[in-house]
C-alpha positions as CSV (number, residue, x, y, z in Angstrom):
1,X,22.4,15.3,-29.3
2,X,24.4,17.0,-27.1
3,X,22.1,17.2,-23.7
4,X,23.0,20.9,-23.1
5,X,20.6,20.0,-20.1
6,X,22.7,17.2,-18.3
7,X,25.9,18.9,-19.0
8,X,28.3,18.4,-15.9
9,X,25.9,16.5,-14.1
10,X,27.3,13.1,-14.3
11,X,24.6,11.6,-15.3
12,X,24.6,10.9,-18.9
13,X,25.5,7.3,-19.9
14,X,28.6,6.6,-21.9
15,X,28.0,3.0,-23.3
16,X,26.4,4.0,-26.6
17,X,29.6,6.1,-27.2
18,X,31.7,3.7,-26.3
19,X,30.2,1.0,-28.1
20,X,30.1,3.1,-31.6
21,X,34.1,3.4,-30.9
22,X,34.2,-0.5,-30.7
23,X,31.6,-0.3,-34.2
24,X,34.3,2.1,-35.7
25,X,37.1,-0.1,-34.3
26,X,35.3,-3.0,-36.1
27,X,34.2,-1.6,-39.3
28,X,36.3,1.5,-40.2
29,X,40.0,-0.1,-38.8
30,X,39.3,-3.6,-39.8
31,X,40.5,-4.1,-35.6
32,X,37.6,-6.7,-35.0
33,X,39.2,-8.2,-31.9
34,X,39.9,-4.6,-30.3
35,X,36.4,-3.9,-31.0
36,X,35.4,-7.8,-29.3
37,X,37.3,-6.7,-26.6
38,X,35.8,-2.8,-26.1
39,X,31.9,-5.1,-26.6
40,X,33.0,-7.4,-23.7
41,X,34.1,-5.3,-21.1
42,X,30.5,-3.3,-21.5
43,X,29.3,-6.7,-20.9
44,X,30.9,-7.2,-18.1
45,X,30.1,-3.9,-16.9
46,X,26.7,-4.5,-17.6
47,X,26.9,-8.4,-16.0
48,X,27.7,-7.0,-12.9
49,X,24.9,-4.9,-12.0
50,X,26.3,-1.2,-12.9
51,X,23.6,1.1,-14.8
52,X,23.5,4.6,-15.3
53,X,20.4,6.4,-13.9
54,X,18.8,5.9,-17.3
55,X,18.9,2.1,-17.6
56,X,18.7,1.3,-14.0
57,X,16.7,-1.5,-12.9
58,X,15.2,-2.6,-9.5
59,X,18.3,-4.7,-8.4
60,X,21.2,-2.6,-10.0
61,X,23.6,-0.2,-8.8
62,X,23.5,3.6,-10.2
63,X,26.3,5.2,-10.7
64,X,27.5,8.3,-13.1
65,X,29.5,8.9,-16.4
66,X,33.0,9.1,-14.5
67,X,32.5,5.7,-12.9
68,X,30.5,3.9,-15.5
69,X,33.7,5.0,-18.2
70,X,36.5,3.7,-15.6
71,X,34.2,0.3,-15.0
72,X,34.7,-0.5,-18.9
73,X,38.0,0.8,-18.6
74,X,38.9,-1.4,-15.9
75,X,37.1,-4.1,-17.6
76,X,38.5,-4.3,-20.6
């Protein structure tokens, strides 16, 4: 959906959007190693601790939308 309710907030988490680009990548381009590389840097991302507010975890770092999209970016 479209989370009318979170809207501007920074707080909704990008990963499940970025990962269906990297499914599209994959299946719809036939680009399988762009897609590898889109899959790893969430990974990584993930690897190092990063979590929106929605998937946080005792031990992780919350941050927002902006900086969880520039981590992958920066990632990858």
């Amino acid at each position: 959906g479209s989370a009318p309710d979170i809207a501007g907030r920074d707080i909704a988490n990008p990963l499940a959007t970025i990962l269906s680009a990297a499914l599209m990548l994959r299946e719809s381009l036939s680009e399988s190693q762009a897609a590898d590389r889109v899959e790893r840097a969430v990974s990584r991302v993930l690897d190092r601790g990063l979590r929106t507010q929605d998937i946080a975890q005792p031990g992780t770092t919350v941050i927002g939308t902006q900086a969880m999209g520039t981590a992958v970016l920066e990632a990858l």
